[in-house]
Biopython code that builds the backbone (N, CA, C, O; Angstrom):
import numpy as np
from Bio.PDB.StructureBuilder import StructureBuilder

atoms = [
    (1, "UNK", "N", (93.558, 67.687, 116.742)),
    (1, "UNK", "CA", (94.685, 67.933, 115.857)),
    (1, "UNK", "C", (95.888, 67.065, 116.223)),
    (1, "UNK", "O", (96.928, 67.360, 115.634)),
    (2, "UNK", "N", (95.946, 65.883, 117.230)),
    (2, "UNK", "CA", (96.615, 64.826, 117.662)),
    (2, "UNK", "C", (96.884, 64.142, 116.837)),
    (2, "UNK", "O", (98.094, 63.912, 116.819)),
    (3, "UNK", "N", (96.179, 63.526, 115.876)),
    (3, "UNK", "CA", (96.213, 62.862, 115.015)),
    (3, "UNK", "C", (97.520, 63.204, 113.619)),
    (3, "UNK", "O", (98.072, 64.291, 113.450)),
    (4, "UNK", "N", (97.758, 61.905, 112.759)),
    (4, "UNK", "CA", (98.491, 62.527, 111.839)),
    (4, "UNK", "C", (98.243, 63.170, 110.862)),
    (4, "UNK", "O", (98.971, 64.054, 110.411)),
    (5, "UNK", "N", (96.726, 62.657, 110.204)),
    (5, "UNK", "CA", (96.265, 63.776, 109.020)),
    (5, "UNK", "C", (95.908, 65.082, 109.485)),
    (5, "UNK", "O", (95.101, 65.709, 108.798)),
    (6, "UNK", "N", (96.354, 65.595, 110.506)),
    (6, "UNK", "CA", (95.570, 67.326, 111.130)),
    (6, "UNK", "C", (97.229, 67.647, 111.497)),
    (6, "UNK", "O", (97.223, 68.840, 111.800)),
    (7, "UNK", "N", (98.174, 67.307, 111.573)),
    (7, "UNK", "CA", (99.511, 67.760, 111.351)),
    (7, "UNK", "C", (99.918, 69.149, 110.898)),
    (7, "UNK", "O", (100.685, 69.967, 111.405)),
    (8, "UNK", "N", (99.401, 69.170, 110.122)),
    (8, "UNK", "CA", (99.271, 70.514, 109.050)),
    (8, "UNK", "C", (98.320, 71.671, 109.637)),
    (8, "UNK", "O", (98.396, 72.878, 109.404)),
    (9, "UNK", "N", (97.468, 71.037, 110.400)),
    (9, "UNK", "CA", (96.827, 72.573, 111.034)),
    (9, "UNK", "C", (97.076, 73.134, 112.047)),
    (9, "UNK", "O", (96.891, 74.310, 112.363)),
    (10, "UNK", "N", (97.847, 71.650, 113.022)),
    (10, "UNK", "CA", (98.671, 71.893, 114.549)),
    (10, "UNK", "C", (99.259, 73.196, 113.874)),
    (10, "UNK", "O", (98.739, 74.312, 113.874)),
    (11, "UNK", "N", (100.222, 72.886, 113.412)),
    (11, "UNK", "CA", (101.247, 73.678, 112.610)),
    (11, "UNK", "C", (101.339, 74.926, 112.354)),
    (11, "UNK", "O", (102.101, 75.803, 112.762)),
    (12, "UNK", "N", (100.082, 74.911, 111.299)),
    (12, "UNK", "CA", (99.411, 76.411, 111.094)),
    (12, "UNK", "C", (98.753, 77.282, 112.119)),
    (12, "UNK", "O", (98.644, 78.507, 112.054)),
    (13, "UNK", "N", (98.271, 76.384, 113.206)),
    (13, "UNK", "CA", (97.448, 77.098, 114.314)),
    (13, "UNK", "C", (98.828, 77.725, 114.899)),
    (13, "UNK", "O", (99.088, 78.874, 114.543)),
    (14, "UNK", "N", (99.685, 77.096, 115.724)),
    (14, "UNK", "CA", (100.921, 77.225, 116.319)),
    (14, "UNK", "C", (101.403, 78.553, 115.996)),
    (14, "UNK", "O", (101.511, 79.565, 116.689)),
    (15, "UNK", "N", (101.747, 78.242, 114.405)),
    (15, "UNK", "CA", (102.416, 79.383, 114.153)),
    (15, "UNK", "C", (101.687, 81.099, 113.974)),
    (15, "UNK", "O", (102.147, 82.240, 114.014)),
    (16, "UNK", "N", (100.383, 80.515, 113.776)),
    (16, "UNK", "CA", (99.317, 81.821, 113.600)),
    (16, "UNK", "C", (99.345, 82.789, 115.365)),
    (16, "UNK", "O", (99.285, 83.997, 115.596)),
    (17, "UNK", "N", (99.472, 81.476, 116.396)),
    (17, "UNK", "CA", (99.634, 82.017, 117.506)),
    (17, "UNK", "C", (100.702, 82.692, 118.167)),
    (17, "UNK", "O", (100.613, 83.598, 118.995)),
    (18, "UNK", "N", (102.079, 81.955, 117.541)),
    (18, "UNK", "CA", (103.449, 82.523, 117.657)),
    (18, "UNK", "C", (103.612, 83.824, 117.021)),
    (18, "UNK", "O", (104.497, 84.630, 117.309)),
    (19, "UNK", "N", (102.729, 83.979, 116.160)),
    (19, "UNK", "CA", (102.868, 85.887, 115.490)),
    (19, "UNK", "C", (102.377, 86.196, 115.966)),
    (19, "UNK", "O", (103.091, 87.051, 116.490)),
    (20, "UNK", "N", (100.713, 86.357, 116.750)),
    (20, "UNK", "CA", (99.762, 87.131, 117.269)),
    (20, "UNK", "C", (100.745, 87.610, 118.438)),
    (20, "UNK", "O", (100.739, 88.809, 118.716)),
    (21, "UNK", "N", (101.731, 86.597, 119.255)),
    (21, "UNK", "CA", (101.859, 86.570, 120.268)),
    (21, "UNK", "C", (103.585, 87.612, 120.186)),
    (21, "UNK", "O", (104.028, 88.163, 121.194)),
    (22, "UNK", "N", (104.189, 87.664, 119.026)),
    (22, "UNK", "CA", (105.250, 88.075, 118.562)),
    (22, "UNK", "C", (104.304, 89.981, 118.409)),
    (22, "UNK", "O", (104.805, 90.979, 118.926)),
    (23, "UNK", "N", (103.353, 90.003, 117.844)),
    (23, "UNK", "CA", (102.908, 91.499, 117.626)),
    (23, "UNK", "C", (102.695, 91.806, 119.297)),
    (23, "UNK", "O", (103.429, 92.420, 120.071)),
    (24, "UNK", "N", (102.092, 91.491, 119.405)),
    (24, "UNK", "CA", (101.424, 91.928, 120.519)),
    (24, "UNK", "C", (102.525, 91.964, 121.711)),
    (24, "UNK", "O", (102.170, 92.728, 122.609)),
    (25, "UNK", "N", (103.860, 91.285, 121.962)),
    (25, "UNK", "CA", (105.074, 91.385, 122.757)),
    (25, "UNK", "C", (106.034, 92.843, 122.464)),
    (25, "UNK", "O", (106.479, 93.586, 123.339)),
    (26, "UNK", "N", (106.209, 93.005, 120.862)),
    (26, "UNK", "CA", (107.249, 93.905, 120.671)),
    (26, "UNK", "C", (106.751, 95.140, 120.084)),
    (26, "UNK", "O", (107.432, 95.810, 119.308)),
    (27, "UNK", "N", (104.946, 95.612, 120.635)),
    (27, "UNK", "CA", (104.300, 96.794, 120.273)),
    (27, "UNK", "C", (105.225, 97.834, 121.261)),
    (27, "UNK", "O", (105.264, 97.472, 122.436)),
    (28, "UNK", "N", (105.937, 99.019, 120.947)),
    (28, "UNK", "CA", (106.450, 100.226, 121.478)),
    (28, "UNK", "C", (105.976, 101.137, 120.791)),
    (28, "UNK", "O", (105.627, 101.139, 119.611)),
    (29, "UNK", "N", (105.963, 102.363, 121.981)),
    (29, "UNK", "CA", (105.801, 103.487, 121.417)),
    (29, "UNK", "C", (107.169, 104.351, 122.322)),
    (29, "UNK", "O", (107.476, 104.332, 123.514)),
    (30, "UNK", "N", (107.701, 104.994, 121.258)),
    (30, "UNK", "CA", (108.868, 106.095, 121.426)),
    (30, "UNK", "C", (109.094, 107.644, 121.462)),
    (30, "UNK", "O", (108.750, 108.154, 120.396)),
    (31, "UNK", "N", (109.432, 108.274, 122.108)),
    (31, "UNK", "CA", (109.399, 109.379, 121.347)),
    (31, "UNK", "C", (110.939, 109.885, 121.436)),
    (31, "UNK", "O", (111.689, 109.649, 122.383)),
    (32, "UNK", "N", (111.259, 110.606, 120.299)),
    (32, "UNK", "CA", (112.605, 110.507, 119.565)),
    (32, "UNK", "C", (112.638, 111.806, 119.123)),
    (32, "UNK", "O", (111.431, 112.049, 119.109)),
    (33, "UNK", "N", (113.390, 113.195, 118.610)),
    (33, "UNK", "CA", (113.647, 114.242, 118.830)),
    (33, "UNK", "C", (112.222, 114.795, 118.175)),
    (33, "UNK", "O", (112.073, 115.058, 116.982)),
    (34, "UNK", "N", (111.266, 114.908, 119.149)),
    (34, "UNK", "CA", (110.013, 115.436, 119.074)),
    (34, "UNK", "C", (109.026, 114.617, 118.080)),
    (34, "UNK", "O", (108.350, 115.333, 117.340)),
    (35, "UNK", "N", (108.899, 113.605, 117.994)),
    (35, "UNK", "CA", (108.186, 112.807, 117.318)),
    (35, "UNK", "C", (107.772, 111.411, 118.015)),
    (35, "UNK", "O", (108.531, 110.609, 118.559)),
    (36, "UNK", "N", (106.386, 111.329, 117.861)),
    (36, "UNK", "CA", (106.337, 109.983, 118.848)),
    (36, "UNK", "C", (105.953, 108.772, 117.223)),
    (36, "UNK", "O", (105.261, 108.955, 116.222)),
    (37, "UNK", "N", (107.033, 107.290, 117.813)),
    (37, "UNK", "CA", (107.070, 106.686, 116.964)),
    (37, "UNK", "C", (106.436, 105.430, 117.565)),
    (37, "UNK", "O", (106.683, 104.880, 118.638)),
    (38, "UNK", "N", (105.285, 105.014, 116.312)),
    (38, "UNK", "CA", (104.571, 103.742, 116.788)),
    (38, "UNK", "C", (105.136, 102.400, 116.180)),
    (38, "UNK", "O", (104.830, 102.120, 115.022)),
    (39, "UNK", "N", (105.729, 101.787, 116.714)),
    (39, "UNK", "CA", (106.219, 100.019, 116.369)),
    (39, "UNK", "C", (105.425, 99.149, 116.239)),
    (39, "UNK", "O", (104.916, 98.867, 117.324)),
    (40, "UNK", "N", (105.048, 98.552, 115.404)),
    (40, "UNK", "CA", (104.287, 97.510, 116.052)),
    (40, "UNK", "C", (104.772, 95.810, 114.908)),
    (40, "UNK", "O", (104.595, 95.570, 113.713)),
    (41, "UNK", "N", (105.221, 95.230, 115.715)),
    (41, "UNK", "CA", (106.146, 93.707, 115.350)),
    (41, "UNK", "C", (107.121, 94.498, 114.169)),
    (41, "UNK", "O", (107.677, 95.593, 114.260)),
    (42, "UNK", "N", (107.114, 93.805, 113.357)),
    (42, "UNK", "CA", (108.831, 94.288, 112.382)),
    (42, "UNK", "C", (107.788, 95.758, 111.487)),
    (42, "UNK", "O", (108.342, 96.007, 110.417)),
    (43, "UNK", "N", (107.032, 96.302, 111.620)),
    (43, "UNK", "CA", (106.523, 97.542, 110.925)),
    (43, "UNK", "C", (106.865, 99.255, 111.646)),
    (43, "UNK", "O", (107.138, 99.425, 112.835)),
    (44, "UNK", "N", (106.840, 99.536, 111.387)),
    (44, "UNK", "CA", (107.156, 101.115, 112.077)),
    (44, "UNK", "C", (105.480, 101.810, 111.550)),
    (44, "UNK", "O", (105.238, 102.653, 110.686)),
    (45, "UNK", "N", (104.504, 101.023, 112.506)),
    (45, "UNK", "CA", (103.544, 101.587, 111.875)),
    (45, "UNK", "C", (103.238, 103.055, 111.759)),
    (45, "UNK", "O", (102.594, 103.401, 110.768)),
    (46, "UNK", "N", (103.692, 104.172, 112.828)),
    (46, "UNK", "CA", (102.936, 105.647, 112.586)),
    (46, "UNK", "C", (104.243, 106.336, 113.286)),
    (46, "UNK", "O", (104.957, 105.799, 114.132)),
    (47, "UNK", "N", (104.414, 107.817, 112.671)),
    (47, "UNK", "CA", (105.271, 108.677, 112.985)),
    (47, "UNK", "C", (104.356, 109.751, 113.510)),
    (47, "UNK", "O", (103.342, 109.805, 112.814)),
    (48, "UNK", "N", (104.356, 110.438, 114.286)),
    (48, "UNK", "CA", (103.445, 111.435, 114.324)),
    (48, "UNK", "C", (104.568, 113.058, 115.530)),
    (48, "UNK", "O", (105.172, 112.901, 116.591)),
    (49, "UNK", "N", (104.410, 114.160, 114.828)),
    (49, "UNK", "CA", (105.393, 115.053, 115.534)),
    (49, "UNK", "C", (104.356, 115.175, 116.515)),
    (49, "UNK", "O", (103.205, 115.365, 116.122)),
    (50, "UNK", "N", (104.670, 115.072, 118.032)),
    (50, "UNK", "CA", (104.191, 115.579, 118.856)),
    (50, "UNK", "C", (104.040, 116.860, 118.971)),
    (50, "UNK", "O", (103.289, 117.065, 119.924)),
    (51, "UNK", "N", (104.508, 118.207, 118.290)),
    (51, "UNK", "CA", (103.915, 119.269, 118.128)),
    (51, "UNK", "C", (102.618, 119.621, 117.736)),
    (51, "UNK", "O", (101.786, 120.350, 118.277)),
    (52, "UNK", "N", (102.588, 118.836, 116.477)),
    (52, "UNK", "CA", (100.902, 118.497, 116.227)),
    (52, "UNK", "C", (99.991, 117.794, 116.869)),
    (52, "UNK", "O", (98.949, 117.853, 116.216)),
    (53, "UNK", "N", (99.875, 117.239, 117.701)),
    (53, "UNK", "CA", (98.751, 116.575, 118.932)),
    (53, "UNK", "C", (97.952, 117.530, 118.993)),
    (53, "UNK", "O", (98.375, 118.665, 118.772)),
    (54, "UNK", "N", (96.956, 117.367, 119.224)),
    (54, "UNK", "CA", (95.679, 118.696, 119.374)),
    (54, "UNK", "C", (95.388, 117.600, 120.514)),
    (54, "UNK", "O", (95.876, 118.107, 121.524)),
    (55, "UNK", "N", (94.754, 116.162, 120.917)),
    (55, "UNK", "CA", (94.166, 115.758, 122.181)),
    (55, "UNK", "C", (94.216, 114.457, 122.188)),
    (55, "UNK", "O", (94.330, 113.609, 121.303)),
    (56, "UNK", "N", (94.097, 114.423, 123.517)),
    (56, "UNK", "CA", (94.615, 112.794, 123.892)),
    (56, "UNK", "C", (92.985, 112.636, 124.683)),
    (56, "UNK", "O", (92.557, 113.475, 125.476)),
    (57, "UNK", "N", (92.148, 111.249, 124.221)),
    (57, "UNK", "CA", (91.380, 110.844, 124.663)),
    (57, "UNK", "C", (90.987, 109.309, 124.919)),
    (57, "UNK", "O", (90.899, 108.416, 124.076)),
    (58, "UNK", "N", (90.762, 109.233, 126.391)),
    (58, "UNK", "CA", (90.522, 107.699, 126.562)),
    (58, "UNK", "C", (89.551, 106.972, 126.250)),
    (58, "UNK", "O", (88.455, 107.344, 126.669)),
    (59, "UNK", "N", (89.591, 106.150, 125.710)),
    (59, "UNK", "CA", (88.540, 105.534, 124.621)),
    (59, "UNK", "C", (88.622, 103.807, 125.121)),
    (59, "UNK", "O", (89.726, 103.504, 125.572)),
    (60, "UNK", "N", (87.835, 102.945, 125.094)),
    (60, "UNK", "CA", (87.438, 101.654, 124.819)),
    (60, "UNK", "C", (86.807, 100.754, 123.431)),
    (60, "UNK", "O", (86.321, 99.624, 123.383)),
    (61, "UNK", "N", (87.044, 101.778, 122.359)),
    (61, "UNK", "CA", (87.061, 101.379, 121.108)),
    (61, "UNK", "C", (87.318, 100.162, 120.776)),
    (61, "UNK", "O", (88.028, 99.563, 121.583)),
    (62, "UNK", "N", (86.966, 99.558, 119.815)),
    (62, "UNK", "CA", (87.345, 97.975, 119.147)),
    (62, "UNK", "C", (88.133, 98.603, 117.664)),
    (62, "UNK", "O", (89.045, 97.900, 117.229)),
    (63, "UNK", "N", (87.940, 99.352, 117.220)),
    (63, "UNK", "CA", (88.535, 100.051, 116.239)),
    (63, "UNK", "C", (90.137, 99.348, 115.667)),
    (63, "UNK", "O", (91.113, 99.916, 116.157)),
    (64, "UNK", "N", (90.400, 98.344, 114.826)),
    (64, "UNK", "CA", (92.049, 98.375, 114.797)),
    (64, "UNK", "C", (92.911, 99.400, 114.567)),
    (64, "UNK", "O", (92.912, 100.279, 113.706)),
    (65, "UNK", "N", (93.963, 99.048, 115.858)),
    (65, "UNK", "CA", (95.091, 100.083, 115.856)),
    (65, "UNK", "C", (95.735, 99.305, 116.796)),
    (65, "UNK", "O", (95.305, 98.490, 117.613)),
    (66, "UNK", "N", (97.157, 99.814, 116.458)),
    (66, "UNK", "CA", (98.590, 99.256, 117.343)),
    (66, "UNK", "C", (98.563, 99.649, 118.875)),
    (66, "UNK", "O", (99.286, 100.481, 119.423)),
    (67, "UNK", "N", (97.561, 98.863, 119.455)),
    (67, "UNK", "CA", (97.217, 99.043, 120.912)),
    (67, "UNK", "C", (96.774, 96.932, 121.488)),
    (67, "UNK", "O", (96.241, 95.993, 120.896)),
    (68, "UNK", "N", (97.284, 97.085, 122.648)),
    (68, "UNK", "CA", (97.505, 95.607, 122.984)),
    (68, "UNK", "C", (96.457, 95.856, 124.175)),
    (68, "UNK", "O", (96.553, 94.972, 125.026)),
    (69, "UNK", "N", (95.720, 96.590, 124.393)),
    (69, "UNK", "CA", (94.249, 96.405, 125.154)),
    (69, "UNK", "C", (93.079, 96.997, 124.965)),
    (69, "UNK", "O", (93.013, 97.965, 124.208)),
    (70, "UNK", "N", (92.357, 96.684, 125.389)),
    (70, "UNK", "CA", (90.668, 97.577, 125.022)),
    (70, "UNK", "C", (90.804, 98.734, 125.622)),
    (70, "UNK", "O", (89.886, 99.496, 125.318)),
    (71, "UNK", "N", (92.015, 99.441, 126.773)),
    (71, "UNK", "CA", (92.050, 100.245, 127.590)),
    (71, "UNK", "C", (92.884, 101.504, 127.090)),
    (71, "UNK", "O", (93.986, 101.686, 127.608)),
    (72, "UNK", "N", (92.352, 102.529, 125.953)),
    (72, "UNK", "CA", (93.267, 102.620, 124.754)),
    (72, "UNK", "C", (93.159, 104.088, 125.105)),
    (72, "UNK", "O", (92.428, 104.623, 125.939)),
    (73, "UNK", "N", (94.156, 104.686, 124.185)),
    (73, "UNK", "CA", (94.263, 106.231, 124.321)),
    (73, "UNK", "C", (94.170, 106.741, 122.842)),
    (73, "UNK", "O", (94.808, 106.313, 121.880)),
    (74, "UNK", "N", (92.968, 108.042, 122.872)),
    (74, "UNK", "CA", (92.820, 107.879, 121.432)),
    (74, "UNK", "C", (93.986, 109.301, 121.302)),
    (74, "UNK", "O", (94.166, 109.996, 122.303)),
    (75, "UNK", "N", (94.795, 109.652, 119.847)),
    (75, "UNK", "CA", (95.635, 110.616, 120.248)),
    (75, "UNK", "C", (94.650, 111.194, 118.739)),
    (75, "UNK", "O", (94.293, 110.509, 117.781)),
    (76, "UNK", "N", (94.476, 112.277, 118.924)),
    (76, "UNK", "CA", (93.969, 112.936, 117.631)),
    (76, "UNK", "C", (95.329, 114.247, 117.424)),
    (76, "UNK", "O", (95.613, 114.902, 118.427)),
    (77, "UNK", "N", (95.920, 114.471, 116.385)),
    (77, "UNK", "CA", (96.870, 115.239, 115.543)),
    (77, "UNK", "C", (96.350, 115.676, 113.920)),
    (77, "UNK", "O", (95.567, 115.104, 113.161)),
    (78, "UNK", "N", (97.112, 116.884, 113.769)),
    (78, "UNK", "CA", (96.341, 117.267, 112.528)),
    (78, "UNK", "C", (95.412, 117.833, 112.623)),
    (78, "UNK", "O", (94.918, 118.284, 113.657)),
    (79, "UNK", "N", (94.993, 117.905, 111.469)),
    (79, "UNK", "CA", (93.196, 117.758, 111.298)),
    (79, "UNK", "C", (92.720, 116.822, 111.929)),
    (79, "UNK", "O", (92.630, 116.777, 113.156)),
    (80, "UNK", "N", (92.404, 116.066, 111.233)),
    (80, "UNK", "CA", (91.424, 114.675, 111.227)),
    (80, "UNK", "C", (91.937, 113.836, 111.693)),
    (80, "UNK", "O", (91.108, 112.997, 112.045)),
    (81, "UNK", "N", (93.090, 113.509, 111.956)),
    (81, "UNK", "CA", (93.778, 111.980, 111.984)),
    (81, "UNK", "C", (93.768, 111.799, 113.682)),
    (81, "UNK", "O", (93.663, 112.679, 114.537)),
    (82, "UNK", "N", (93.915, 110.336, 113.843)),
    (82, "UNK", "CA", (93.804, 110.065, 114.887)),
    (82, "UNK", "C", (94.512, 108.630, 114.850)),
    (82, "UNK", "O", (94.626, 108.013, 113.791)),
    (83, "UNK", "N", (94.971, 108.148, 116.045)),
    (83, "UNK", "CA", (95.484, 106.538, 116.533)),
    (83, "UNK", "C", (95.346, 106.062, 117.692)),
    (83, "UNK", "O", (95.907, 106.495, 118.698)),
    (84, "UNK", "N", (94.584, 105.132, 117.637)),
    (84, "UNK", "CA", (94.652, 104.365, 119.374)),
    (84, "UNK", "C", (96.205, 103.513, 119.990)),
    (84, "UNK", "O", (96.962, 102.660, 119.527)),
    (85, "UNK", "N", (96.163, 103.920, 120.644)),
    (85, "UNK", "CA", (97.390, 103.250, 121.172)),
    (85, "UNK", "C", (96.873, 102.732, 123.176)),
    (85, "UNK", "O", (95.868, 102.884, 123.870)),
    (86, "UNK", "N", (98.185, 102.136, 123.363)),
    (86, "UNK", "CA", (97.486, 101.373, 124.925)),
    (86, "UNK", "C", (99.082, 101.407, 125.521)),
    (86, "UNK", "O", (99.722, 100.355, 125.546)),
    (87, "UNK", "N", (99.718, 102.759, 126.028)),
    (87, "UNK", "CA", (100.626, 102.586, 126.910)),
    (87, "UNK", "C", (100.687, 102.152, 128.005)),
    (87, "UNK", "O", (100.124, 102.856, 128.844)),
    (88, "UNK", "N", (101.232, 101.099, 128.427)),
    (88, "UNK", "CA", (101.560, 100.450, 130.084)),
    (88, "UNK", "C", (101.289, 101.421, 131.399)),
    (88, "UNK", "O", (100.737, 101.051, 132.435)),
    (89, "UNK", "N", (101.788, 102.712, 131.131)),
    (89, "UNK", "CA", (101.881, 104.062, 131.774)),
    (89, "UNK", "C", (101.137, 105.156, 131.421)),
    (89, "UNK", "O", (101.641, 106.262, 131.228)),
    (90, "UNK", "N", (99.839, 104.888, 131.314)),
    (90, "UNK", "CA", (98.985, 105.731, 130.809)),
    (90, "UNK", "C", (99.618, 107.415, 131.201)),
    (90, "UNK", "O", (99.729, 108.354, 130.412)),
    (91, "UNK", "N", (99.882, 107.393, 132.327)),
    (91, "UNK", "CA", (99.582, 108.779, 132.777)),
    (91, "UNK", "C", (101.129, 109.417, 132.755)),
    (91, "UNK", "O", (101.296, 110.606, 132.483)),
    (92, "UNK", "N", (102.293, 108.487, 133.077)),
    (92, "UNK", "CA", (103.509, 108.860, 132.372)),
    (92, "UNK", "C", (103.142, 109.204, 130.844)),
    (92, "UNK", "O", (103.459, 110.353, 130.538)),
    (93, "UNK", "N", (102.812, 108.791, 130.282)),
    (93, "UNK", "CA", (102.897, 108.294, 128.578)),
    (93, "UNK", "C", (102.122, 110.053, 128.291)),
    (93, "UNK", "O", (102.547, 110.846, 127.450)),
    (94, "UNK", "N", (101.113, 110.272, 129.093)),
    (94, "UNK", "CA", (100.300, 111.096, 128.690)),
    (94, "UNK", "C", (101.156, 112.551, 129.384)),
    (94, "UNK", "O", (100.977, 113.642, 128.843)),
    (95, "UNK", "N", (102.114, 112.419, 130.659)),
    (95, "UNK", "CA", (102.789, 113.539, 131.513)),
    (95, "UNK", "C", (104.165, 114.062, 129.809)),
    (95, "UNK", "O", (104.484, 115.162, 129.357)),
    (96, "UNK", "N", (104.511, 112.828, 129.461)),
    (96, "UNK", "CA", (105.729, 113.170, 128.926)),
    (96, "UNK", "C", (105.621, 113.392, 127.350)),
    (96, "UNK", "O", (106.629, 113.671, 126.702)),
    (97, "UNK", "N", (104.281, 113.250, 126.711)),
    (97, "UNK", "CA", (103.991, 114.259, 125.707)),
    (97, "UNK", "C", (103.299, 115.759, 126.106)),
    (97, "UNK", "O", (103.317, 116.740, 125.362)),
    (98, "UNK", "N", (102.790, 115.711, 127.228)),
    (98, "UNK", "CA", (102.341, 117.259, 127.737)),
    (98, "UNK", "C", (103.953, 118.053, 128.308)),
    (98, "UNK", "O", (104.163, 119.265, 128.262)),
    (99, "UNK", "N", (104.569, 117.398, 128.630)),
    (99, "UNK", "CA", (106.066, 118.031, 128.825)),
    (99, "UNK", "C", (106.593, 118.464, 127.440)),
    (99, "UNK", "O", (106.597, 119.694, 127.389)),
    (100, "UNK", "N", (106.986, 117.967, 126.435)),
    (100, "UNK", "CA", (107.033, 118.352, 124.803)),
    (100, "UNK", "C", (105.983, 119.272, 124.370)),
    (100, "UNK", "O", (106.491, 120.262, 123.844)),
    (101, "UNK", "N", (104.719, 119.312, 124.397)),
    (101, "UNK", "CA", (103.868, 120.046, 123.967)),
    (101, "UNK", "C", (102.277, 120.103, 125.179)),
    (101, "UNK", "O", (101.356, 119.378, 125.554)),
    (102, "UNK", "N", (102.726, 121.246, 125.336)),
    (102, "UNK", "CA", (101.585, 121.270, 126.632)),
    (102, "UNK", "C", (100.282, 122.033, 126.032)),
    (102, "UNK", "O", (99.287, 122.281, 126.713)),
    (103, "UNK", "N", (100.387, 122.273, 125.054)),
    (103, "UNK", "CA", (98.874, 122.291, 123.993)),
    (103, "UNK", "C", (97.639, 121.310, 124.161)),
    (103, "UNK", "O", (96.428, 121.498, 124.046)),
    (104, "UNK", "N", (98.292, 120.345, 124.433)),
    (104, "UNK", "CA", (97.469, 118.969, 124.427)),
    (104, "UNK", "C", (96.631, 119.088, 125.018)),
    (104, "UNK", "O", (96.737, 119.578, 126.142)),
    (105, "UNK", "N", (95.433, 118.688, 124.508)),
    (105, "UNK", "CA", (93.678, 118.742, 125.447)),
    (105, "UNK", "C", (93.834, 117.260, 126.032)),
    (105, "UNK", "O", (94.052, 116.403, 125.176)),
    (106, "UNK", "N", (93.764, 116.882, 127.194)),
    (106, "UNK", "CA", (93.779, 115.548, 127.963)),
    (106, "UNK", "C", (92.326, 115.714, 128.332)),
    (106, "UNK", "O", (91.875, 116.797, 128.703)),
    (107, "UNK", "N", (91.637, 114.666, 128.227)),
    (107, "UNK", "CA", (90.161, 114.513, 128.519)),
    (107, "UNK", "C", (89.944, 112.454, 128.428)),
    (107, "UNK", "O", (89.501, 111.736, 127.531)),
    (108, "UNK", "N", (90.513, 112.130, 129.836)),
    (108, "UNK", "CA", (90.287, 110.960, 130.364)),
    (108, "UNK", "C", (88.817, 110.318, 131.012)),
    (108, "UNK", "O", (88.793, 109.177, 131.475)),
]
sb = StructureBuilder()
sb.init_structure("model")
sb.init_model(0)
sb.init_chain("A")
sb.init_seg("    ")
for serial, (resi, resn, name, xyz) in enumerate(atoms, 1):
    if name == "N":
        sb.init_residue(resn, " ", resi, " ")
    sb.init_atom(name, np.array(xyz, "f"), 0.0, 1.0, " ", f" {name:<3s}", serial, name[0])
structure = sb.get_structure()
């Protein structure tokens, strides 16, 4: 892609990598007056009240979801619903929604 007619894909590659690399930098997860909030690059992908958590399970899924490793935590809430996520602090991350709601089934 050195060349001048491949100009255009340097370009496109570059920038395809500068977003991957932009999501994957400014993924947070928050939690904010009883609600844990999922970020992921300029989206506010998932709200979820931590009252409703029914269980937190560790998973190695390929599944997409706003998680930046294979080393993922599956959170099931609700009924049915569920989200993988990949906190830095697994076991903080997992202490300080069982502090909010100690309902939570943890099964690591």
């Amino acid at each position: 892609m050195m060349f001048p007619p491949i100009w255009p894909g340097l370009v496109v590659s570059l920038l395809v990598m500068a977003f991957v690399l932009h999501v994957f930098t400014t993924m947070r997860y928050t939690c904010k007056d009883g609600v844990l909030i999922i970020k992921w690059s300029f989206f506010t992908y998932q709200r979820i009240d931590i009252l409703s958590i029914t269980s937190i399970t560790g998973t190695n899924s390929l599944i997409s979801s706003p998680a930046a490793s294979l080393d993922r935590l599956e959170i099931r809430f609700k009924k049915h619903q569920s989200v993988l996520v990949s906190p830095k602090d697994k076991e903080g991350f997992i202490a300080h929604l069982s502090q909010i709601n100690p309902d939570i089934e943890v099964k690591l």
